[in-house]
C-alpha positions, 0 to 999 in steps of 0.5 A, spaced: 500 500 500 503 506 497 501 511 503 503 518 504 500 517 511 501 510 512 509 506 511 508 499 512 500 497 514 496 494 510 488 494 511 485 487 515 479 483 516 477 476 517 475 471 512 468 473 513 462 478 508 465 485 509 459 488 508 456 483 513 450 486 518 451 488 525 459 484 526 464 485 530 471 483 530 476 483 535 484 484 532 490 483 537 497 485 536 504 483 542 510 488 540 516 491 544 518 498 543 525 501 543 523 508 545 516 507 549 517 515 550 516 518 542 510 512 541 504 514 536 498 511 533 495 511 527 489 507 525 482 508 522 476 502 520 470 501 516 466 503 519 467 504 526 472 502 532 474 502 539 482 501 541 486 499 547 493 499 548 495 494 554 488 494 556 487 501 557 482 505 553 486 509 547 479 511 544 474 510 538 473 513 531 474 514 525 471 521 525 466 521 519 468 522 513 464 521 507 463 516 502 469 513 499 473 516 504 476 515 512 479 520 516 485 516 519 486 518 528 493 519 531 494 517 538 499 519 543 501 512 546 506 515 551 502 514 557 499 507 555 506 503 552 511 500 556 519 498 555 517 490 555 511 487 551 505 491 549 499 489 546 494 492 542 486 491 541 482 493 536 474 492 536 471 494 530 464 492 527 461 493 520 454 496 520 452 493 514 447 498 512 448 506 510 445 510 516 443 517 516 451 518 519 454 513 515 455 511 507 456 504 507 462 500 505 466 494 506 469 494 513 477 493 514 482 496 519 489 499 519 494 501 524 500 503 525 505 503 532 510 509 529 516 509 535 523 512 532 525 508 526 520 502 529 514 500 525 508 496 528 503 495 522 497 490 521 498 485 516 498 478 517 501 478 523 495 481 526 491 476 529 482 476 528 477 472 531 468 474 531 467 478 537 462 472 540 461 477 546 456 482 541 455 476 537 447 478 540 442 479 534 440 487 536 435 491 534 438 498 531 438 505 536 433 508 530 437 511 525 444 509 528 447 502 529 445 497 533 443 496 541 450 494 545 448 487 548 454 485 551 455 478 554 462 478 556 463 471 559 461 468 552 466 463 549 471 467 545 472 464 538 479 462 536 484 468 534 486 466 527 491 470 522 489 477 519 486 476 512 489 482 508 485 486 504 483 491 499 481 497 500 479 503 494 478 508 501 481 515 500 484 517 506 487 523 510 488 525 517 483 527 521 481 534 520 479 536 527 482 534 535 481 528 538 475 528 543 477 530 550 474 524 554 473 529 559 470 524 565 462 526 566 460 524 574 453 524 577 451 530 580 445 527 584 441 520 586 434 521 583 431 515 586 432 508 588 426 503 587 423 496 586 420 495 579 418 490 574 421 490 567 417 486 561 417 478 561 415 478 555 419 482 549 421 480 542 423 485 535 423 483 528 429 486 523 423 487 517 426 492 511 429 486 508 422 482 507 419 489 504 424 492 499 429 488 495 437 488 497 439 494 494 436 498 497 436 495 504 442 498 505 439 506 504 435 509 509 430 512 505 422 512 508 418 506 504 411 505 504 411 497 502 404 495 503 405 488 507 401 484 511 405 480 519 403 475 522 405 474 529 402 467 533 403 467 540 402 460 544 401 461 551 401 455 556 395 458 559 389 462 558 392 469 561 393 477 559 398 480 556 398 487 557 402 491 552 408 496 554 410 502 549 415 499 543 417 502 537 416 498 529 411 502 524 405 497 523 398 498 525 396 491 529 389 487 530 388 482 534 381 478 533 379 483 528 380 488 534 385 494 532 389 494 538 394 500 536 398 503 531 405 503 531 411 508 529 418 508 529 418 515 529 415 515 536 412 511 542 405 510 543 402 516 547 395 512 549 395 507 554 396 500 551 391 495 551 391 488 554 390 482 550 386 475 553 390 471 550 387 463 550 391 458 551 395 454 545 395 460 539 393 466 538 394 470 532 396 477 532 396 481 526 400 488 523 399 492 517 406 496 515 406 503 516 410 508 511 417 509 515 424 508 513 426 504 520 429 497 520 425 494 526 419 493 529 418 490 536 413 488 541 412 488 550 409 486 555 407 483 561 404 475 562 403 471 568 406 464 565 412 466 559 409 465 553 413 462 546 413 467 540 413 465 533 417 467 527 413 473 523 410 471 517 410 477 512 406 478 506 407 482 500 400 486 497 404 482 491 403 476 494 411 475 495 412 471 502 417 471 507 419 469 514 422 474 519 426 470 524 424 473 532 429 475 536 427 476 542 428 480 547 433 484 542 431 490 546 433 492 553 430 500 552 423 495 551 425 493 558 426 500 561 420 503 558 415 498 560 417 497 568 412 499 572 413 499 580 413 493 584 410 491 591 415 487 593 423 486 592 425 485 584 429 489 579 432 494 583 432 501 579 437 507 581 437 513 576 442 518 576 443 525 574 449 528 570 445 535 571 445 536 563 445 532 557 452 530 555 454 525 548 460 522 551 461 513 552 458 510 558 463 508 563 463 504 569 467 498 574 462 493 575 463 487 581 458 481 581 458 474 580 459 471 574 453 472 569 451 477 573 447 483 569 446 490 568 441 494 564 443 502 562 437 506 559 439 513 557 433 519 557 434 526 557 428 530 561 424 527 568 418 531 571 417 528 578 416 520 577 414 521 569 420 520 565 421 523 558 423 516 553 427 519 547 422 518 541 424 513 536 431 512 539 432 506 542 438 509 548 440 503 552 445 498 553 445 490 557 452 488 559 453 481 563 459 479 567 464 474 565 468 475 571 468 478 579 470 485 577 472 487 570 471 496 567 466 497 562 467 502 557 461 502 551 463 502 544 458 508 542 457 515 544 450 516 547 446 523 549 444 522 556 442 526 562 440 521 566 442 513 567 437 509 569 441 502 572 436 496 573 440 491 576 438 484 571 440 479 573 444 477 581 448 482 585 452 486 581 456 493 585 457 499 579 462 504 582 465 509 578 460 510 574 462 516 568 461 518 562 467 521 558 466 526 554 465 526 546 466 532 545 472 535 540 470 542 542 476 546 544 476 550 551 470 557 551 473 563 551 466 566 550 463 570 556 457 574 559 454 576 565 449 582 566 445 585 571 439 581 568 440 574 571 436 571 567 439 573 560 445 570 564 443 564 564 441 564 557 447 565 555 450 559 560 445 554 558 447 555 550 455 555 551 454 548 554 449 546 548 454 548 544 459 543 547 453 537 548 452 539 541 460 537 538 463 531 536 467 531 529 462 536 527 457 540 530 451 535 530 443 535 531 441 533 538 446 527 541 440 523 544 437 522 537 440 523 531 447 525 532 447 528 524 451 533 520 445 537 518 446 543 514 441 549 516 442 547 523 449 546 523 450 554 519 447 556 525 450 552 530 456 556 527 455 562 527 454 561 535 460 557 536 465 562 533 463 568 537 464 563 544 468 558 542 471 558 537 471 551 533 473 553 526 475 545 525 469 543 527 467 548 523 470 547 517 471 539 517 462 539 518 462 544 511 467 539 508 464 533 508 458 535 504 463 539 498 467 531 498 460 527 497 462 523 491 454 524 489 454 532 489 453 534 481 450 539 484 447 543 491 449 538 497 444 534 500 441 536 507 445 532 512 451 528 511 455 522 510 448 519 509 446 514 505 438 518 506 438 521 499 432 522 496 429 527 499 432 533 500 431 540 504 431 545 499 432 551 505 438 547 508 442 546 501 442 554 500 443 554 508 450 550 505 453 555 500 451 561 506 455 557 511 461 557 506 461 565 506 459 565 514 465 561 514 469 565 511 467 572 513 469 569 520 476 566 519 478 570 513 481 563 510 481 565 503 485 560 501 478 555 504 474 561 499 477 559 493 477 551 494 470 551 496 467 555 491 466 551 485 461 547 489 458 552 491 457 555 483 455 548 481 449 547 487 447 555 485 447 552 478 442 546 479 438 551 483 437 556 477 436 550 473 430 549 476 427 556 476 421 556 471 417 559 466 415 564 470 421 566 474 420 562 480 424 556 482 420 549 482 422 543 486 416 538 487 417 530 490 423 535 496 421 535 503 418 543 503 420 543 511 421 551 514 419 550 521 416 545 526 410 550 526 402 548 525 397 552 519 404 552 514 403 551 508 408 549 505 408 542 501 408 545 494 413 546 488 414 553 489 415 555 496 416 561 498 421 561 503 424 557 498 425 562 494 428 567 499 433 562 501 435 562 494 436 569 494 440 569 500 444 564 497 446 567 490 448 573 494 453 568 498 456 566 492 456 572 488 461 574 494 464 568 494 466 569 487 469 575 488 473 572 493 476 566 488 477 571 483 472 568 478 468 570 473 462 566 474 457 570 476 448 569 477 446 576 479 443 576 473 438 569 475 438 573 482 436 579 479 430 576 475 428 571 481 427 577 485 422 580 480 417 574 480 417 573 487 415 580 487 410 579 481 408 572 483 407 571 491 406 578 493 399 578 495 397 586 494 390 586 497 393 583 504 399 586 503 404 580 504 408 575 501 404 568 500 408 561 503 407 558 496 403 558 490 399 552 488 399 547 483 393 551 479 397 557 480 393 560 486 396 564 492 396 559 498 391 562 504 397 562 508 402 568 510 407 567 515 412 571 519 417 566 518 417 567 510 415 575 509 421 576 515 425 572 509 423 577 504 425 583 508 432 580 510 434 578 504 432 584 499 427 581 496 422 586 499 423 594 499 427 597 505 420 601 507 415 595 507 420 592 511 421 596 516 413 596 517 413 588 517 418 589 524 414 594 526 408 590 526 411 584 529 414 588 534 407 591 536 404 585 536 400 587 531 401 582 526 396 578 523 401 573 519 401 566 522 406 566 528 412 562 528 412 556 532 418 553 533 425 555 533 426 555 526 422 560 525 422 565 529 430 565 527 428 570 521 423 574 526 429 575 531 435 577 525 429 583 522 427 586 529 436 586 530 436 589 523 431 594 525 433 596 531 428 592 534 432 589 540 428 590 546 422 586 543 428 581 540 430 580 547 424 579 551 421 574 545 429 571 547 427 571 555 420 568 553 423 563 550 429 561 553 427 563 560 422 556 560 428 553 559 432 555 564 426 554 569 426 548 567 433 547 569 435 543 563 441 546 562 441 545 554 437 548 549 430 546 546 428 544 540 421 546 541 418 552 544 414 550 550 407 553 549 407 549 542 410 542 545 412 535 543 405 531 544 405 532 553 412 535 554 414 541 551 419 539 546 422 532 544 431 534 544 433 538 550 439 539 547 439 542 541 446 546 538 442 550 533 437 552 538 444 555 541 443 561 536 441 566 540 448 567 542 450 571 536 445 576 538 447 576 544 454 578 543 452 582 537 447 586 539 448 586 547 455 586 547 454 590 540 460 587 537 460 586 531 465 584 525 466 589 519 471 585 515 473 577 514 477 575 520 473 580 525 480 584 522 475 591 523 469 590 529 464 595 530 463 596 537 455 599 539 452 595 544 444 596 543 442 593 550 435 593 553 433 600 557 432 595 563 439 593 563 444 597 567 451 593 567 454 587 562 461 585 561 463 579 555 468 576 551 468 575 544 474 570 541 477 573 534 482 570 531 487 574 534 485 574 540 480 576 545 476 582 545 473 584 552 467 589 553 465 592 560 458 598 560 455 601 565 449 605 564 446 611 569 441 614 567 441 616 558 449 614 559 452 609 556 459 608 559 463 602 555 471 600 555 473 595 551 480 592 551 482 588 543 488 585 540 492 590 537 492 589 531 484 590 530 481 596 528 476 598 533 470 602 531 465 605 536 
C-alpha cells in the first residue's frame, strides 16, 4: 500500500462478508518498543472502532468522513506503552447498512505503532477472531447502529491470522482534535426503587422482507404495503398487557385494532391488554410508511409465553419469514417497568445535571453472569420520565468475571442513567461518562445585571459543547447528524464563544467531498438518506461557506470551496421556471416545526428567499476566488417574480407558496415575509413596517412556532433596531428553559410542545443561536471585515439593563467589553488585540 500517511500497514479483516450486518471483530497485536517515550498511533476502520493499548482505553473513531473516504486518528501512546511487551486491541464492527451518519462500505482496519525508526503495522501478523461477546442479534438505536448487548463471559472464538485486504478508501488525517474524554460524574441520586421490567419482549429486523437488497442498505422512508403475522402460544389462558415499543405497523388482534405503531415515536395512549387463550393466538400488523429497520413488541404475562417467527406478506403476494429475536431490546425493558410491591429489579437513576454525548463508563463487581441494564433519557418531571422518541438509548452488559471496567463502544446523549440491576448482585462504582466532545476550551463570556439573560447565555455555551463531536451535530440523544441549516447556525454561535473553526470547517467539508454532489449538497451528511432533500438547508450550505469565511478570513478555504458552491447555485437556477420562480416538487418543503404552514408545494416561498440569500453568498464568494462566474443576473430576475408572483397586494404580504393551479396559498407567515425583508427581496420601507408590526404585536401573519422560525423574526427586529422586543421574545423563550433547569437548549418552544412535554431534544446546538445576538447586539460587537480584522463596537442593550461585561474570541485574540449605564449614559471600555481596528 503506497501511503503518504501510512509506511508499512496494510488494511485487515477476517475471512468473513465485509459488508456483513451488525459484526464485530476483535484484532490483537504483542510488540516491544525501543523508545516507549516518542510512541504514536495511527489507525482508522470501516466503519467504526474502539482501541486499547495494554488494556487501557486509547479511544474510538474514525471521525466521519464521507463516502469513499476515512479520516485516519493519531494517538499519543506515551502514557499507555511500556519498555517490555505491549499489546494492542482493536474492536471494530461493520454496520452493514448506510445510516443517516454513515455511507456504507466494506469494513477493514489499519494501524500503525510509529516509535523512532520502529514500525508496528497490521498485516498478517495481526491476529482476528468474531467478537462472540456482541455476537447478540440487536435491534438498531433508530437511525444509528445497533443496541450494545454485551455478554462478556461468552466463549471467545479462536484468534486466527489477519486476512489482508483491499481497500479503494481515500484517506487523510483527521481534520479536527481528538475528543477530550473529559470524565462526566453524577451530580445527584434521583431515586432508588423496586420495579418490574417486561417478561415478555421480542423485535423483528423487517426492511429486508419489504424492499429488495439494494436498497436495504439506504435509509430512505418506504411505504411497502405488507401484511405480519405474529402467533403467540401461551401455556395458559392469561393477559398480556402491552408496554410502549417502537416498529411502524398498525396491529389487530381478533379483528380488534389494538394500536398503531411508529418508529418515529412511542405510543402516547395507554396500551391495551390482550386475553390471550391458551395454545395460539394470532396477532396481526399492517406496515406503516417509515424508513426504520425494526419493529418490536412488550409486555407483561403471568406464565412466559413462546413467540413465533413473523410471517410477512407482500400486497404482491411475495412471502417471507422474519426470524424473532427476542428480547433484542433492553430500552423495551426500561420503558415498560412499572413499580413493584415487593423486592425485584432494583432501579437507581442518576443525574449528570445536563445532557452530555460522551461513552458510558463504569467498574462493575458481581458474580459471574451477573447483569446490568443502562437506559439513557434526557428530561424527568417528578416520577414521569421523558423516553427519547424513536431512539432506542440503552445498553445490557453481563459479567464474565468478579470485577472487570466497562467502557461502551458508542457515544450516547444522556442526562440521566437509569441502572436496573438484571440479573444477581452486581456493585457499579465509578460510574462516568467521558466526554465526546472535540470542542476546544470557551473563551466566550457574559454576565449582566439581568440574571436571567445570564443564564441564557450559560445554558447555550454548554449546548454548544453537548452539541460537538467531529462536527457540530443535531441533538446527541437522537440523531447525532451533520445537518446543514442547523449546523450554519450552530456556527455562527460557536465562533463568537468558542471558537471551533475545525469543527467548523471539517462539518462544511464533508458535504463539498460527497462523491454524489453534481450539484447543491444534500441536507445532512455522510448519509446514505438521499432522496429527499431540504431545499432551505442546501442554500443554508453555500451561506455557511461565506459565514465561514467572513469569520476566519481563510481565503485560501474561499477559493477551494467555491466551485461547489457555483455548481449547487447552478442546479438551483436550473430549476427556476417559466415564470421566474424556482420549482422543486417530490423535496421535503420543511421551514419550521410550526402548525397552519403551508408549505408542501413546488414553489415555496421561503424557498425562494433562501435562494436569494444564497446567490448573494456566492456572488461574494466569487469575488473572493477571483472568478468570473457570476448569477446576479438569475438573482436579479428571481427577485422580480417573487415580487410579481407571491406578493399578495390586497393583504399586503408575501404568500408561503403558490399552488399547483397557480393560486396564492391562504397562508402568510412571519417566518417567510421576515425572509423577504432580510434578504432584499422586499423594499427597505415595507420592511421596516413588517418589524414594526411584529414588534407591536400587531401582526396578523401566522406566528412562528418553533425555533426555526422565529430565527428570521429575531435577525429583522436586530436589523431594525428592534432589540428590546428581540430580547424579551429571547427571555420568553429561553427563560422556560432555564426554569426548567435543563441546562441545554430546546428544540421546541414550550407553549407549542412535543405531544405532553414541551419539546422532544433538550439539547439542541442550533437552538444555541441566540448567542450571536447576544454578543452582537448586547455586547454590540460586531465584525466589519473577514477575520473580525475591523469590529464595530455599539452595544444596543435593553433600557432595563444597567451593567454587562463579555468576551468575544477573534482570531487574534480576545476582545473584552465592560458598560455601565446611569441614567441616558452609556459608559463602555473595551480592551482588543492590537492589531484590530476598533470602531465605536
Amino acid at each position: 500500500m503506497n501511503s503518504p500517511i501510512f509506511k508499512e500497514a496494510q488494511w485487515i479483516w477476517d475471512r468473513s462478508d465485509r459488508k456483513a450486518y451488525h459484526s464485530y471483530v476483535r484484532a490483537r497485536q504483542t510488540f516491544s518498543l525501543k523508545s516507549p517515550d516518542d510512541a504514536w498511533l495511527l489507525i482508522t476502520a470501516d466503519a467504526l472502532y474502539q482501541v486499547w493499548v495494554n488494556g487501557e482505553c486509547v479511544g474510538h473513531g474514525p471521525a466521519k468522513s464521507a463516502a469513499g473516504r476515512r479520516s485516519v486518528d493519531e494517538y499519543d501512546l506515551r502514557n499507555f506503552v511500556l519498555s517490555g511487551p505491549n499489546e494492542i486491541e482493536v474492536l471494530v464492527l461493520s454496520i452493514g447498512v448506510g445510516t443517516m451518519t454513515y455511507c456504507l462500505g466494506e469494513a477493514g482496519l489499519i494501524f500503525e505503532i510509529q516509535s523512532g525508526d520502529q514500525v508496528i503495522a497490521s498485516g498478517e501478523g495481526t491476529q482476528v477472531r468474531r467478537e462472540t461477546a456482541r455476537a447478540k442479534q440487536t435491534v438498531r438505536r433508530w437511525i444509528l447502529p445497533c443496541v450494545e448487548d454485551v455478554e462478556e463471559g461468552a466463549r471467545p472464538a479462536p484468534w486466527k491470522k489477519a486476512v489482508v485486504v483491499e481497500s479503494d478508501a481515500e484517506i487523510y488525517l483527521r481534520r479536527v482534535p481528538l475528543p477530550t474524554r473529559a470524565p462526566l460524574y453524577p451530580k445527584r441520586l434521583v431515586s432508588r426503587e423496586w420495579v418490574d421490567l417486561p417478561n415478555f419482549q421480542v423485535g423483528f429486523r423487517v426492511k429486508p422482507a419489504l424492499l429488495p437488497a439494494e436498497e436495504v442498505i439506504q435509509h430512505e422512508i418506504y411505504n411497502t404495503e405488507a401484511e405480519f403475522r405474529l402467533v403467540i402460544t401461551s401455556p395458559i389462558r392469561q393477559k398480556l398487557t402491552l408496554t410502549p415499543t417502537l416498529g411502524s405497523a398498525k396491529w389487530s388482534f381478533k379483528g380488534k385494532e389494538l394500536f398503531k405503531g411508529s418508529g418515529w415515536s412511542l405510543p402516547t395512549k395507554a396500551l391495551p391488554e390482550i386475553q390471550l387463550e391458551k395454545g395460539e393466538n394470532v396477532l396481526v400488523g399492517q406496515h406503516e410508511r417509515n424508513h426504520f429497520e425494526y419493529i418490536c413488541l412488550a409486555g407483561f404475562v403471568k406464565e412466559p409465553v413462546e413467540v413465533s417467527d413473523l410471517d410477512v406478506t407482500l400486497s404482491s403476494g411475495e412471502k417471507h419469514v422474519v426470524k424473532a429475536l427476542p428480547f433484542s431490546n433492553p430500552y423495551d425493558l426500561a420503558i415498560g417497568a412499572r413499580p413493584a410491591s415487593d423486592p425485584s429489579v432494583a432501579r437507581t437513576i442518576w443525574d449528570l445535571g445536563v445532557v452530555h454525548n460522551g461513552w458510558i463508563s463504569f467498574e462493575a463487581e458481581g458474580e459471574i453472569g451477573s447483569s446490568v441494564l443502562l437506559s439513557f433519557f434526557e428530561a424527568m418531571d417528578g416520577d414521569r420520565i421523558q423516553w427519547p422518541d424513536g431512539c432506542n438509548n440503552a445498553l445490557s452488559f453481563r459479567l464474565g468475571s468478579e470485577r472487570t471496567k466497562f467502557e461502551s463502544f458508542f457515544p450516547y446523549g444522556v442526562r440521566y442513567i437509569a441502572v436496573h440491576h438484571t440479573g444477581g448482585d452486581v456493585t457499579l462504582s465509578d460510574l462516568r461518562i467521558l466526554n465526546a466532545t472535540c470542542c476546544g476550551t470557551r473563551q466566550g463570556s457574559l454576565i449582566s445585571s439581568d440574571i436571567m439573560h445570564t443564564a441564557i447565555y450559560r445554558i447555550a455555551t454548554q449546548c454548544l459543547e453537548s452539541g460537538t463531536d467531529d462536527t457540530y451535530t443535531d441533538c446527541p440523544t437522537f440523531e447525532q447528524v451533520n445537518w446543514n441549516f442547523d449546523n450554519r447556525y450552530t456556527g455562527q454561535a460557536d465562533f463568537v464563544t468558542g471558537p471551533n473553526p475545525e469543527i467548523a470547517r471539517n462539518s462544511i467539508l464533508l458535504f463539498a467531498e460527497d462523491p454524489e454532489c453534481q450539484g447543491l449538497v444534500t441536507s445532512q451528511t455522510p448519509t446514505a438518506w438521499r432522496t429527499q432533500p431540504i431545499p432551505l438547508w442546501s442554500f443554508a450550505w453555500i451561506e455557511w461557506c461565506w459565514d465561514y469565511y467572513w469569520y476566519t478570513g481563510d481565503e485560501t478555504f474561499a477559493v477551494d470551496i467555491f466551485p461547489v458552491v457555483a455548481k449547487g447555485i447552478d442546479e438551483a437556477v436550473s430549476r427556476i421556471n417559466a415564470r421566474g420562480l424556482m420549482e422543486w416538487s417530490g423535496v421535503w418543503h420543511f421551514s419550521e416545526w410550526g402548525r397552519g404552514r403551508d408549505d408542501s408545494h413546488a414553489i415555496n416561498s421561503a424557498e425562494q428567499a433562501g435562494l436569494v440569500s444564497a446567490m448573494t453568498a456566492a456572488e461574494k464568494l466569487a469575488k473572493i476566488a477571483k472568478s468570473d462566474w457570476s448569477c446576479a443576473a438569475a438573482r436579479k430576475g428571481l427577485i422580480k417574480a417573487v415580487n410579481k408572483y407571491l406578493w399578495d397586494a390586497k393583504k399586503n404580504r408575501y404568500v408561503d407558496s403558490l399552488h399547483e393551479d397557480g393560486k396564492h396559498s391562504p397562508v402568510s407567515s412571519q417566518l417567510t415575509n421576515a425572509m423577504m425583508a432580510n434578504t432584499g427581496i422586499a423594499s427597505k420601507e415595507w420592511s421596516a413596517k413588517l418589524a414594526l408590526e411584529i414588534a407591536s404585536g400587531k401582526s396578523r401573519l401566522l406566528p412562528y412556532g418553533s425555533p426555526y422560525g422565529l430565527l428570521p423574526v429575531l435577525e429583522l427586529l436586530s436589523r431594525e433596531g428592534h432589540t428590546e422586543k428581540m430580547f424579551e421574545i429571547i427571555a420568553h423563550h429561553w427563560g422556560d428553559i432555564v426554569v426548567k433547569g435543563d441546562g441545554t437548549t430546546w428544540e421546541h418552544f414550550a407553549e407549542y410542545g412535543h405531544g405532553s412535554w414541551p419539546t422532544r431534544s433538550r439539547c439542541h446546538p442550533f437552538s444555541a443561536y441566540v448567542l450571536k445576538f447576544y454578543v452582537r447586539d448586547f455586547l454590540g460587537i460586531e465584525a466589519l471585515s473577514p477575520g473580525f480584522a475591523k469590529v464595530r463596537i455599539d452595544p444596543r442593550p435593553p433600557e432595563a439593563l444597567t451593567f454587562c461585561q463579555g468576551s468575544v474570541p477573534v482570531p487574534s485574540g480576545i476582545v473584552n467589553i465592560q458598560w455601565k449605564r446611569q441614567g441616558d449614559k452609556l459608559d463602555v471600555i473595551v480592551d482588543a488585540p492590537a492589531d484590530i481596528q476598533v470602531v465605536k
